[in-house]
C-alpha positions as semicolon CSV with decimal commas, in nm:
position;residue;x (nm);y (nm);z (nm)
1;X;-1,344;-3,654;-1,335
2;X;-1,257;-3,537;-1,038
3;X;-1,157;-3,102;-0,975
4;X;-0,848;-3,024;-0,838
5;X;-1,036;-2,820;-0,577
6;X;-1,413;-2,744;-0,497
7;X;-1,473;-2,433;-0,249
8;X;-1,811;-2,545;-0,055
9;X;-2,094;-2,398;0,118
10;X;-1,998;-2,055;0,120
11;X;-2,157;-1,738;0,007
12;X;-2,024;-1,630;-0,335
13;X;-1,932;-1,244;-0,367
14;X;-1,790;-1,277;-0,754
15;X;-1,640;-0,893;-0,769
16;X;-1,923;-0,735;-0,964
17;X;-2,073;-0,556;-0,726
18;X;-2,388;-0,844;-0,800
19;X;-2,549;-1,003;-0,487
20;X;-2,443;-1,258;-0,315
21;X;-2,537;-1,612;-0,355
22;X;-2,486;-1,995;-0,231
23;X;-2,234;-2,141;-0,421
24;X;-1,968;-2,383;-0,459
25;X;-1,630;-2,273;-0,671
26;X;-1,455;-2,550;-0,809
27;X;-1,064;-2,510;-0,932
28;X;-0,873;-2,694;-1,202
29;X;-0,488;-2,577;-1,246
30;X;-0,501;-2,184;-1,225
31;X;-0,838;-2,140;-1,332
32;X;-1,192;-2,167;-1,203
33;X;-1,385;-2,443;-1,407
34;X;-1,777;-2,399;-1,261
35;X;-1,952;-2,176;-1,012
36;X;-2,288;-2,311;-0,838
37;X;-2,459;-2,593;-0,725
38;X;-2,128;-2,830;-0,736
39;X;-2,296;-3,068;-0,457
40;X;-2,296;-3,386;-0,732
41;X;-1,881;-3,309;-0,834
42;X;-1,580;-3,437;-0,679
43;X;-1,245;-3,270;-0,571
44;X;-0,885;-3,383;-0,498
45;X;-0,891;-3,098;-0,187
46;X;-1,176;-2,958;-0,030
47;X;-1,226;-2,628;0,122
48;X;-1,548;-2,606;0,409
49;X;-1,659;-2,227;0,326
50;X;-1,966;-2,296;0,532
51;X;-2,088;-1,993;0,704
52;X;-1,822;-1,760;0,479
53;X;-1,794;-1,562;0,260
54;X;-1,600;-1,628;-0,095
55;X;-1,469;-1,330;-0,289
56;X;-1,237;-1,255;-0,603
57;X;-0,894;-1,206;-0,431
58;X;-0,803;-0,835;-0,328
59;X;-0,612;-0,582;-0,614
60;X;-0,372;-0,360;-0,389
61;X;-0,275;-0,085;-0,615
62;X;-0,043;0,142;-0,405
63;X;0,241;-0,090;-0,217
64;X;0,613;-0,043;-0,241
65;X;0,712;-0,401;-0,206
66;X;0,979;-0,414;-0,472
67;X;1,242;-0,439;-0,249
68;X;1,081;-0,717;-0,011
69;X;1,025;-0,930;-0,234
70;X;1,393;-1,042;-0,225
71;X;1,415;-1,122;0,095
72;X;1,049;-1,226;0,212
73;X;0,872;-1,336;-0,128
74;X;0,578;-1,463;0,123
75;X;0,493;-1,067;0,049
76;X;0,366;-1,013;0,413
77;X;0,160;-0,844;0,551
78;X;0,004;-0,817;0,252
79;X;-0,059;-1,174;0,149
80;X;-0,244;-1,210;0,543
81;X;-0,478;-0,926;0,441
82;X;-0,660;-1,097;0,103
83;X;-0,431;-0,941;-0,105
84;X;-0,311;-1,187;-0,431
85;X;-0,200;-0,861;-0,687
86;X;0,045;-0,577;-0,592
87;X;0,102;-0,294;-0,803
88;X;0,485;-0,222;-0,735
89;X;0,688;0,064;-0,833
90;X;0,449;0,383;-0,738
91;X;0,546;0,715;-0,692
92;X;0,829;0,725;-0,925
93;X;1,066;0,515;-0,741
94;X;1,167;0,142;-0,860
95;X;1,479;-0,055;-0,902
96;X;1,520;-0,052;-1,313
97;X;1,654;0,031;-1,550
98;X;1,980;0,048;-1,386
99;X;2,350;0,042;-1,447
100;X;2,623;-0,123;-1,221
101;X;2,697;0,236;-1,126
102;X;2,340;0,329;-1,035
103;X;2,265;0,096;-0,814
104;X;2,345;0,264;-0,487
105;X;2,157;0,572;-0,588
106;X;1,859;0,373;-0,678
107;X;1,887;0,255;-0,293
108;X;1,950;0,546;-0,137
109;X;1,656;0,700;-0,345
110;X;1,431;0,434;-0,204
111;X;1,554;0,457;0,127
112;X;1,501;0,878;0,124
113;X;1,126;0,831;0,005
114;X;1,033;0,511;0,112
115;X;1,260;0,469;0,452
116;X;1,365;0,101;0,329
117;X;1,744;0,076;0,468
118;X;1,985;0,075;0,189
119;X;2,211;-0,206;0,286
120;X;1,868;-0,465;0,312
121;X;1,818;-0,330;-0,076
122;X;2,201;-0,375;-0,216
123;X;2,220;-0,731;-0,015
124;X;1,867;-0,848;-0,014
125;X;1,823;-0,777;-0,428
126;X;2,018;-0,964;-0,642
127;X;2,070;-0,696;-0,902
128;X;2,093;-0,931;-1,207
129;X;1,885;-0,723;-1,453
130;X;1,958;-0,363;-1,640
131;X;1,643;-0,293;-1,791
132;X;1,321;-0,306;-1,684
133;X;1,192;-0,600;-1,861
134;X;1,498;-0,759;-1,718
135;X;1,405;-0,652;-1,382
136;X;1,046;-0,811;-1,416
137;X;1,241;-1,170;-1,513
138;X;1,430;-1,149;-1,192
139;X;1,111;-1,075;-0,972
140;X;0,982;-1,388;-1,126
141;X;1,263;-1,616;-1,017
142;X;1,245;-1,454;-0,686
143;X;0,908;-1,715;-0,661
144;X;0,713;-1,444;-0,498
145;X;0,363;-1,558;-0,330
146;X;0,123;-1,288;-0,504
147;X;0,112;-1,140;-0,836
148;X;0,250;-0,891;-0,890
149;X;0,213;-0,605;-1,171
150;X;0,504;-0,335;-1,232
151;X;0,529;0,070;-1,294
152;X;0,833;0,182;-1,430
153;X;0,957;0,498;-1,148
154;X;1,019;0,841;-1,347
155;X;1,338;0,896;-1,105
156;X;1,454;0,570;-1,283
157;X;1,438;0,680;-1,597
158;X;1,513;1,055;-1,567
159;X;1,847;0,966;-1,377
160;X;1,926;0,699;-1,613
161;X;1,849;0,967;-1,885
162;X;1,976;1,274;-1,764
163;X;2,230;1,226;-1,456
164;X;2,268;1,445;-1,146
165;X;2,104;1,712;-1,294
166;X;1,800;1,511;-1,320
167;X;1,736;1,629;-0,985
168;X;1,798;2,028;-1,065
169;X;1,460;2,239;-1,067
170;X;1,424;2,398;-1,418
171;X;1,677;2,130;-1,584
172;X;1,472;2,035;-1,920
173;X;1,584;1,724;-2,090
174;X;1,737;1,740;-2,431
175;X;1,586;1,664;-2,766
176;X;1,795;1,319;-2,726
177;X;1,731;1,234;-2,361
178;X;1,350;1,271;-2,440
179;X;1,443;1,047;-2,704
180;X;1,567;0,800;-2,477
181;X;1,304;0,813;-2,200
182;X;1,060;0,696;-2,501
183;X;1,260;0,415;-2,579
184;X;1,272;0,353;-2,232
185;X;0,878;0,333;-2,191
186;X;0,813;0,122;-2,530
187;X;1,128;-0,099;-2,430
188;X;0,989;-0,162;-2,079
189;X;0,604;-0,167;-2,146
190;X;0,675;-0,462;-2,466
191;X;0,818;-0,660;-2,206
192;X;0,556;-0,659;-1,962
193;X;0,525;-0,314;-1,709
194;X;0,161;-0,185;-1,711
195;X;0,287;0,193;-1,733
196;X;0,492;0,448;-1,521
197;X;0,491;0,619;-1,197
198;X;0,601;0,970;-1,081
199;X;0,599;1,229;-0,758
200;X;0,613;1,541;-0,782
201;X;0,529;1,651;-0,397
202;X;0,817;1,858;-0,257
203;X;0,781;1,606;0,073
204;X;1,012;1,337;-0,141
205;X;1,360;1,428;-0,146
206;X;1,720;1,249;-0,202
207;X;1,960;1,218;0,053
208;X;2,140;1,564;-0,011
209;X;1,800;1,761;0,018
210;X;1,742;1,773;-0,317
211;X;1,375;1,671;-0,496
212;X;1,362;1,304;-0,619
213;X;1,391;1,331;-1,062
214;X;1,103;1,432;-1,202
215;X;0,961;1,654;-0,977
216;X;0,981;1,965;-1,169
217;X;1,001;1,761;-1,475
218;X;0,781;1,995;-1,730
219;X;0,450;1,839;-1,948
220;X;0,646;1,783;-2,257
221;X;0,863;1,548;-2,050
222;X;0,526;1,357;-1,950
223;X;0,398;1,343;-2,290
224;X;0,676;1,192;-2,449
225;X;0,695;0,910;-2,149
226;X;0,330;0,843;-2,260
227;X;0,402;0,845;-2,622
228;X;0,671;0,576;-2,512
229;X;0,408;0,378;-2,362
230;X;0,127;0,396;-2,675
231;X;0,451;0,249;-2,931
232;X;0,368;-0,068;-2,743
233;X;0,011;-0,052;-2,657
234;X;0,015;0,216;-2,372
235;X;-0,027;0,217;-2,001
236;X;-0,068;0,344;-1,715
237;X;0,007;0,684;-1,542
238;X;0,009;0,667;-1,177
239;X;0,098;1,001;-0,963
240;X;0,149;1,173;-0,685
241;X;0,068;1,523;-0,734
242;X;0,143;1,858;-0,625
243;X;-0,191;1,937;-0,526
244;X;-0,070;2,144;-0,216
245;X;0,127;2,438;-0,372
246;X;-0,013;2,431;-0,715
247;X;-0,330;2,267;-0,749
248;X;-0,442;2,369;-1,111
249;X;-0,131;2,335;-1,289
250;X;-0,147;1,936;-1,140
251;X;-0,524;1,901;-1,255
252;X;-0,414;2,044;-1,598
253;X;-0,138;1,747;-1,569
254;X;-0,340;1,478;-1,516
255;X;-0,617;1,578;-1,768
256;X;-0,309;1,592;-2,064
257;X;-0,208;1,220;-1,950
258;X;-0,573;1,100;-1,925
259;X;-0,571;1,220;-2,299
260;X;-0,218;1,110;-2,404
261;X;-0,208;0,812;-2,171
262;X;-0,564;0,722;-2,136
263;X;-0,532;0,532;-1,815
264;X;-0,421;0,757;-1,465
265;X;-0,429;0,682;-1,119
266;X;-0,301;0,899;-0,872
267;X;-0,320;0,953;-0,523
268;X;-0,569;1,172;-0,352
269;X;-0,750;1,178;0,031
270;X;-0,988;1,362;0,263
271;X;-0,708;1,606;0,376
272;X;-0,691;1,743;0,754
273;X;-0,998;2,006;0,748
274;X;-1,327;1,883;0,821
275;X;-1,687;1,877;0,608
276;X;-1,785;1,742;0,269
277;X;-1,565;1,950;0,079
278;X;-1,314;1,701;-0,019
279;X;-1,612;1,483;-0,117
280;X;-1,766;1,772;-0,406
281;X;-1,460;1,859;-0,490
282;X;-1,233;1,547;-0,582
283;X;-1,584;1,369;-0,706
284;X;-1,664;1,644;-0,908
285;X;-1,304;1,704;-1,100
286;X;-1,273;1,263;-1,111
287;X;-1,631;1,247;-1,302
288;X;-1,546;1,567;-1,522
289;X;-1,173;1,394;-1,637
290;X;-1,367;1,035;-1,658
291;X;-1,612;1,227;-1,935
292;X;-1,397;1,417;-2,107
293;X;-1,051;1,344;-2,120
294;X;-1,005;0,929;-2,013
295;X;-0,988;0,649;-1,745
296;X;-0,903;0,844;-1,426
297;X;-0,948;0,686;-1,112
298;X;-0,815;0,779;-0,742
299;X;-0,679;0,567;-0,489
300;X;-0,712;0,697;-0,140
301;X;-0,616;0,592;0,269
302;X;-0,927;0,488;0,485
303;X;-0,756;0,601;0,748
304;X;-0,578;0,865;0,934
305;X;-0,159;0,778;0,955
306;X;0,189;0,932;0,988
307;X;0,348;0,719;1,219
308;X;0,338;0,497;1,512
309;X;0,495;0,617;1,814
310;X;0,598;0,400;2,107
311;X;0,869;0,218;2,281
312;X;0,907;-0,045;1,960
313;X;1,103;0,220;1,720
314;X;0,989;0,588;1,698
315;X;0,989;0,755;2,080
316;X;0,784;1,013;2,208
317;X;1,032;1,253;2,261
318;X;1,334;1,393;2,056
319;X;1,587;1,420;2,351
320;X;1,895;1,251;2,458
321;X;1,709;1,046;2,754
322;X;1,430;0,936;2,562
323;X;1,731;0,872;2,320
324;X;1,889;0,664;2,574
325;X;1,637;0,445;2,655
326;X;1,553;0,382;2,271
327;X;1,915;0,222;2,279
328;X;1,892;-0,015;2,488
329;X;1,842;-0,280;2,302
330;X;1,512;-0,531;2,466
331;X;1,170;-0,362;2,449
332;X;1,189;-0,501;2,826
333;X;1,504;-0,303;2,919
334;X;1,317;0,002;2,784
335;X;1,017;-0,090;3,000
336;X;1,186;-0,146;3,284
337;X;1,375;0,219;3,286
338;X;1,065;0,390;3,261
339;X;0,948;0,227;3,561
340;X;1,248;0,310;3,727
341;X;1,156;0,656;3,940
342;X;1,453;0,855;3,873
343;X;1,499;0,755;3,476
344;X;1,094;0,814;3,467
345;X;1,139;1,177;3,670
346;X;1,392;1,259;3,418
347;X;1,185;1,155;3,094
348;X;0,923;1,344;3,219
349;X;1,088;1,656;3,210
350;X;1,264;1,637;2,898
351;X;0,922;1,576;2,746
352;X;0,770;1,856;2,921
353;X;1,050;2,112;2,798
354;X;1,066;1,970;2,457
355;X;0,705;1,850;2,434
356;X;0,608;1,523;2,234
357;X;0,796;1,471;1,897
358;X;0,473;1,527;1,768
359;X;0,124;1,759;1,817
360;X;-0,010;1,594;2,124
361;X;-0,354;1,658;1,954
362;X;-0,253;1,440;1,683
363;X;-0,118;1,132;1,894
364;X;-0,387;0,924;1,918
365;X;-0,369;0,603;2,150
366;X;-0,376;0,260;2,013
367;X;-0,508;0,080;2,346
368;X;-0,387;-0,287;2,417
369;X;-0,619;-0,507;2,322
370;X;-0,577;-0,774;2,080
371;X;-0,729;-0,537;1,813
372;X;-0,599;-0,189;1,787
373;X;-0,829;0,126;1,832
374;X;-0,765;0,373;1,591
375;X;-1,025;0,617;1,672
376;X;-1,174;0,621;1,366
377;X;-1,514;0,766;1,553
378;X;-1,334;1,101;1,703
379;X;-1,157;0,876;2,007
380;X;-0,928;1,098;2,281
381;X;-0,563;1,243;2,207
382;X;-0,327;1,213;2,407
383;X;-0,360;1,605;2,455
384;X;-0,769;1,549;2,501
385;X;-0,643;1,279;2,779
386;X;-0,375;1,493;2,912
387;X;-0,614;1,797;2,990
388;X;-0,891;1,543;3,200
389;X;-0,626;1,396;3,415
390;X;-0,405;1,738;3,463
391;X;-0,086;1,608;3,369
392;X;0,119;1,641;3,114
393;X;0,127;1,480;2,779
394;X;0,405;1,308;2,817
395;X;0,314;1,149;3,194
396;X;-0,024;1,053;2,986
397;X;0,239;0,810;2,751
398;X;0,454;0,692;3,011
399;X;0,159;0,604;3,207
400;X;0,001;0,423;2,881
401;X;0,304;0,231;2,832
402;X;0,363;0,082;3,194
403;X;0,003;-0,055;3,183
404;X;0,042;-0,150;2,855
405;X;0,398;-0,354;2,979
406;X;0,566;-0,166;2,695
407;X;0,308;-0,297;2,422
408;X;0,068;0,039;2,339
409;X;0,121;0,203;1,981
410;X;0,011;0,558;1,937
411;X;-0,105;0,659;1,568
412;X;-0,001;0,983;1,501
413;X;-0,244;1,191;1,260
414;X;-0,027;1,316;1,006
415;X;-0,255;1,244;0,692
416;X;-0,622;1,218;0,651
417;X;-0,750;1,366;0,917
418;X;-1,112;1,440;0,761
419;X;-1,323;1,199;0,923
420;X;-1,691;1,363;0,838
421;X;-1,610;1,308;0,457
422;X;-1,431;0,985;0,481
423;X;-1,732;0,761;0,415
424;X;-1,886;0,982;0,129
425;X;-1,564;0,990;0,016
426;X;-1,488;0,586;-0,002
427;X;-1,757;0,577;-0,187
428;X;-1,752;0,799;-0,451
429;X;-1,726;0,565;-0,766
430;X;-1,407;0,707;-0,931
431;X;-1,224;0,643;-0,593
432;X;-1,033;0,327;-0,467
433;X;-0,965;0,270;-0,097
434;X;-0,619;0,106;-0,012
435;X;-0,279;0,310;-0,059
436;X;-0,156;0,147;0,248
437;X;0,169;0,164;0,111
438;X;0,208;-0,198;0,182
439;X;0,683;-0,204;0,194
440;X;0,702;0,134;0,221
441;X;0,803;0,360;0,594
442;X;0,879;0,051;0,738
443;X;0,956;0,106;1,069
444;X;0,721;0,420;1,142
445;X;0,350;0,254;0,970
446;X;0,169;-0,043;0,925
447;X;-0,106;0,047;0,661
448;X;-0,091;-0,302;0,495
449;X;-0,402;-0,417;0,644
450;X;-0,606;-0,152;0,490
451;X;-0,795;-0,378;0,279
452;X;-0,911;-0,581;0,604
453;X;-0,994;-0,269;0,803
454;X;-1,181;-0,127;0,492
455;X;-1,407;-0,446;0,487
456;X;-1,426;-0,479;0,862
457;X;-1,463;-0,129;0,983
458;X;-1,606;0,099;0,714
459;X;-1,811;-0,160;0,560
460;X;-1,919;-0,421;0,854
461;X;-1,934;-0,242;1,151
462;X;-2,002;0,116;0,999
463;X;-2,248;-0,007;0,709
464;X;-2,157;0,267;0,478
465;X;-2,170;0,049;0,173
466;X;-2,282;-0,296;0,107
467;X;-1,986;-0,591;0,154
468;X;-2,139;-0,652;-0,268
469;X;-1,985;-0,279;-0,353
470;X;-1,665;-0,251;-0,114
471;X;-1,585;-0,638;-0,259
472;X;-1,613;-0,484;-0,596
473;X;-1,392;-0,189;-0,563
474;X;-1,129;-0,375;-0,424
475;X;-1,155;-0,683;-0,710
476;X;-1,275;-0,622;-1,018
477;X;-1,291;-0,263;-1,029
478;X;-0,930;-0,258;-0,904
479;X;-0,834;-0,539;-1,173
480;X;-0,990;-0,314;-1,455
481;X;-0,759;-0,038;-1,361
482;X;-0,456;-0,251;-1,389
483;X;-0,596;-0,402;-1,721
484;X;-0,647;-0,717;-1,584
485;X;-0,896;-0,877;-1,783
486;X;-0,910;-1,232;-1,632
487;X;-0,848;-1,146;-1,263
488;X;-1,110;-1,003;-0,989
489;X;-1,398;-1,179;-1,039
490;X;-1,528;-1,522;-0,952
491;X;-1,628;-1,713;-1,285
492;X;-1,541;-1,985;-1,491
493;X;-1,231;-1,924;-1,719
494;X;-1,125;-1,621;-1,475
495;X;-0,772;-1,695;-1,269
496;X;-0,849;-1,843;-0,937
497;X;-0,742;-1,585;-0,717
498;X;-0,987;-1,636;-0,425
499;X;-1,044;-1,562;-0,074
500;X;-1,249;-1,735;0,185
501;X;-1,324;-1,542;0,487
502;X;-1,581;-1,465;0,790
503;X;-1,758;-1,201;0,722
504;X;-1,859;-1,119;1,097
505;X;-1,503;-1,198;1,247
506;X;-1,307;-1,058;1,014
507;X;-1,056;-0,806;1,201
508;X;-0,710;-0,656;1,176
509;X;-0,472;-0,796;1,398
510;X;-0,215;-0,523;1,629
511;X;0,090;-0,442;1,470
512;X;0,436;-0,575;1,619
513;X;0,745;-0,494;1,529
514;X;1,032;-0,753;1,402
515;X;1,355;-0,780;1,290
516;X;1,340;-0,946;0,993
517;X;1,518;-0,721;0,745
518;X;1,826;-0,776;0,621
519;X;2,091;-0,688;0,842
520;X;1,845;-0,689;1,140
521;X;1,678;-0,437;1,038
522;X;1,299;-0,392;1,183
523;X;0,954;-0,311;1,055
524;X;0,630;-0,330;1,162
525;X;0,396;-0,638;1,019
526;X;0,030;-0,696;1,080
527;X;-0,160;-1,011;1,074
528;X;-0,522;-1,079;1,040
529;X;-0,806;-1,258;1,198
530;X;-1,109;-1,411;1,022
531;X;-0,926;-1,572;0,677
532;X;-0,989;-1,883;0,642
533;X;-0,748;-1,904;0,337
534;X;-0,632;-1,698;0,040
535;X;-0,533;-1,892;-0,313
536;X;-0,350;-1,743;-0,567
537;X;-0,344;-1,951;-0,930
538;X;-0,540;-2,212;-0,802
539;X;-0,281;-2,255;-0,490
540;X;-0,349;-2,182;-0,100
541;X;-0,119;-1,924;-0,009
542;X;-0,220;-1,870;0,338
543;X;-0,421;-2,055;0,591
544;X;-0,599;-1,931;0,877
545;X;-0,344;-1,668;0,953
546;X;-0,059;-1,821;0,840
547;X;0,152;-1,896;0,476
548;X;0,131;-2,230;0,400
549;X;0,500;-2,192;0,177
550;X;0,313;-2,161;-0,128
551;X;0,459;-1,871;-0,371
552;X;0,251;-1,936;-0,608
553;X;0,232;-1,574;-0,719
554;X;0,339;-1,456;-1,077
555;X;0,486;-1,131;-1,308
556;X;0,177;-1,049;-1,469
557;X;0,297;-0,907;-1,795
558;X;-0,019;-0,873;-2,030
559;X;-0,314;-0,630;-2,002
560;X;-0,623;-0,478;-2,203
561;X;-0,612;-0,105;-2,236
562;X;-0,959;0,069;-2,424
């Protein structure tokens, strides 16, 4: 009897950090049936993996695609990256529950943290759910092209608990809101969310200034989210921490929800210094937690971001001119005034009275090829460029984008700035790289593709781990976290979530920037190169590059916590 599909000729990377191996996957329905020498066995469709590579499909566990997925289910540029499961609803912020009433601060909320427009969330969501479980069945008839796996946001529930003062530093919540928030958690975990998120850095705000619920929110209120949770099983406690103005009091945090919640994941990073120090210090506290207190894992960037400056959306200057020009509404129009010699003259000076928007030190060139440069070896700032041609920062942009015919990107180094322990630090074992943030700051990053760059740069072209390891932090070991038993690895019985890629070509594509928002509003996307396709349950999602309109993807709702 014939398979429904039989992968062929590739080599076979099945997620457990094993070796690879020649092998041939074959599919029936949503499942993979055999793995190995398939040579004598038939298949209704036939994929050539000669000369590729065949891998578990990719976990992401920090994206902020809840609100996408109403308008572009295809989940991109996520689903051209290898990714096939998104972890939704991090750092406290998500869309349920809700009331009628709520909805508009729930957008603006998202908006203020996540700079997702609040008209694309009111008219691009149909808002036909009030609890979270409810939520979770409307993602599911949104037909979405990836799986997808849900955190309950603390803001959520604290507003929904609590009100306004929700947001008030030193407001405690009552005997019977605490009550509530539990009922919350064992409500929404029963009916399928793998746990709750929260953020409590002071850089996430609501629209009046204000810090987003829970920020403050004291350990009692944490415990009692947690003991929510265990009524139905438990889950998982993903954060954001505090660690910059009060670093023990978050460690003392997370080690109390390891213990009460059993499984956290929070966010964490080289910093901006330089040295191993980040490396001692985060693997040192992650192994301590993982052997005394529970399942804690990290998730970290693999590289350095804040925004991307250029004549797309964010300018180099904050000045009426540059202003002016950034209203005009063609990237060609913009072009063409700063080749004109009296709108350049003035540009120039407004950016050398004001300076750049940003550190010049930290803008860091993008080039124009067809695969950006992000430096990630110590390249030139624009300040480092400025000083060797004795001109001024902003003449060094100008310049860049007239060669560039408007096209050039600058990556501004707001985040992660540690270079010398990045590698060490990738590969400590109780870290995850990803938090690209996939949905999220729309318009000033394009992180998505940090699964691609992680594979192509860090691992490929750097060698600081073995394509067997990096595979298996991003697959199973990503999978585990989640609770996903029968995802991230390549073996019979196991959901055929699958990738097929070239090993050696594989590259991140440059970002562009689109309109494709609701009400026009833009983002930047990034493709891929070196995919050769991506299934999800058994069903090509994307082919060389492109979706094929499959949205296959599904609400997964059930996962194994011990």
């Amino acid at each position: 009897m014939a398979h429904d599909m039989i992968i062929r000729g590739g080599t076979v990377i099945d997620g457990t950090g094993s070796a690879g191996r020649a092998a041939d996957v074959a599919v029936d329905g949503d499942r993979i049936t055999a793995v190995g020498d398939l040579s004598a066995e038939t298949a209704r469709a036939e994929v050539d993996a000669t000369g590729l590579t065949v891998t578990p499909g990719f976990v992401d566990l920090h994206t902020h695609l809840d609100a996408q997925i109403g308008w572009d289910p295809l989940m991109t540029s996520s689903s051209w990256q290898g990714v096939t499961t998104a972890l939704i609803g991090n750092c406290g912020v998500s869309f349920a529950p809700v009331t009628p009433q709520n909805r508009a601060y729930l957008a603006e909320l998202m908006e203020s943290v996540e700079d997702i427009p609040r008209g694309a969330i009111l008219d691009g969501l149909p808002w036909d759910w009030h609890t979270y479980p409810e939520y979770l069945d409307s993602v599911q008839r949104m037909n979405p092209a990836l799986n997808v796996v849900g955190l309950v946001g603390h803001c959520a529930v604290r507003y929904h608990a609590m009100g306004d003062r929700s947001m008030d530093e030193g407001a405690v919540a009552t005997p019977d809101e605490l009550a509530l928030m539990r009922d919350i958690m064992a409500e929404a975990v029963a009916g399928g969310a793998v746990g709750f998120s929260t953020s409590r850095i002071l850089l996430h705000t609501v629209p009046d200034g204000r810090k987003v619920p829970g920020t403050f929110a004291p350990v009692e209120e944490y415990v009692a989210m947690a003991e929510g949770m265990n009524r139905s099983g438990g889950g998982l406690f993903q954060a954001v921490m505090d660690f910059a103005t009060k670093m023990d009091h978050e460690m003392d945090l997370l080690r109390t929800m390891a213990e009460t919640a059993g499984d956290v994941l929070f966010s964490t990073g080289v910093g901006n210094g330089t040295g191993q120090g980040p490396v001692d210090f985060w693997g040192g506290h992650i192994d301590d937690m993982r052997r005394n207190h529970g399942r804690v894992t990290g998730v970290s960037q693999i590289r350095p971001s804040g925004t991307l400056m250029g004549l797309q959306q964010v300018p180099p200057v904050a000045g009426p001119r540059w202003k002016a020009v950034m209203k005009l509404p063609t990237l060609a129009m913009r072009l063409a005034a700063l080749k004109d010699p009296a709108t350049r003259e003035g540009l120039v000076e407004e950016g050398k009275a004001r300076g750049l928007w940003y550190d010049a030190s930290l803008v860091h060139p993008l080039g124009d090829g067809d695969v950006p440069d992000y430096h990630m070896e110590g390249g030139k700032s624009v300040a480092d460029l400025a000083a060797e041609l004795g001109v001024s920062p902003v003449e060094v942009v100008i310049d860049r984008l007239i060669r560039s015919e408007g096209r050039e990107l600058f990556n501004v180094w707001f985040f992660s700035r540690n270079m010398d322990a990045m590698p060490n630090f990738l590969n400590l074992d109780g870290v995850i790289p990803g938090l690209g943030d996939a949905g999220a700051h729309a318009g000033q990053i394009c992180d998505a593709d940090a699964t691609t760059h992680y594979l192509s740069y860090w691992v490929r072209d750097r060698g600081t781990t073995s394509l067997e390891n990096a595979v298996h932090k991003i697959t199973q070991k990503s999978a585990s976290v989640l609770g996903l038993v029968d995802r991230g690895t390549l073996a019979p019985g196991m959901h055929a979530d699958i990738n097929v890629f070239d090993a050696a070509g594989l590259d991140i594509a440059y970002p562009e920037y689109v309109n494709d928002f609701p009400h026009g509003s833009g983002r930047f996307r990034v493709n891929a190169r070196g995919y050769a396709a991506t299934i999800v349950n058994g069903r090509t999602v994307t082919e060389n590059g492109r979706n094929t309109g499959e949205r296959s993807g599904r609400v997964l709702r059930e996962f194994s916590r011990g």
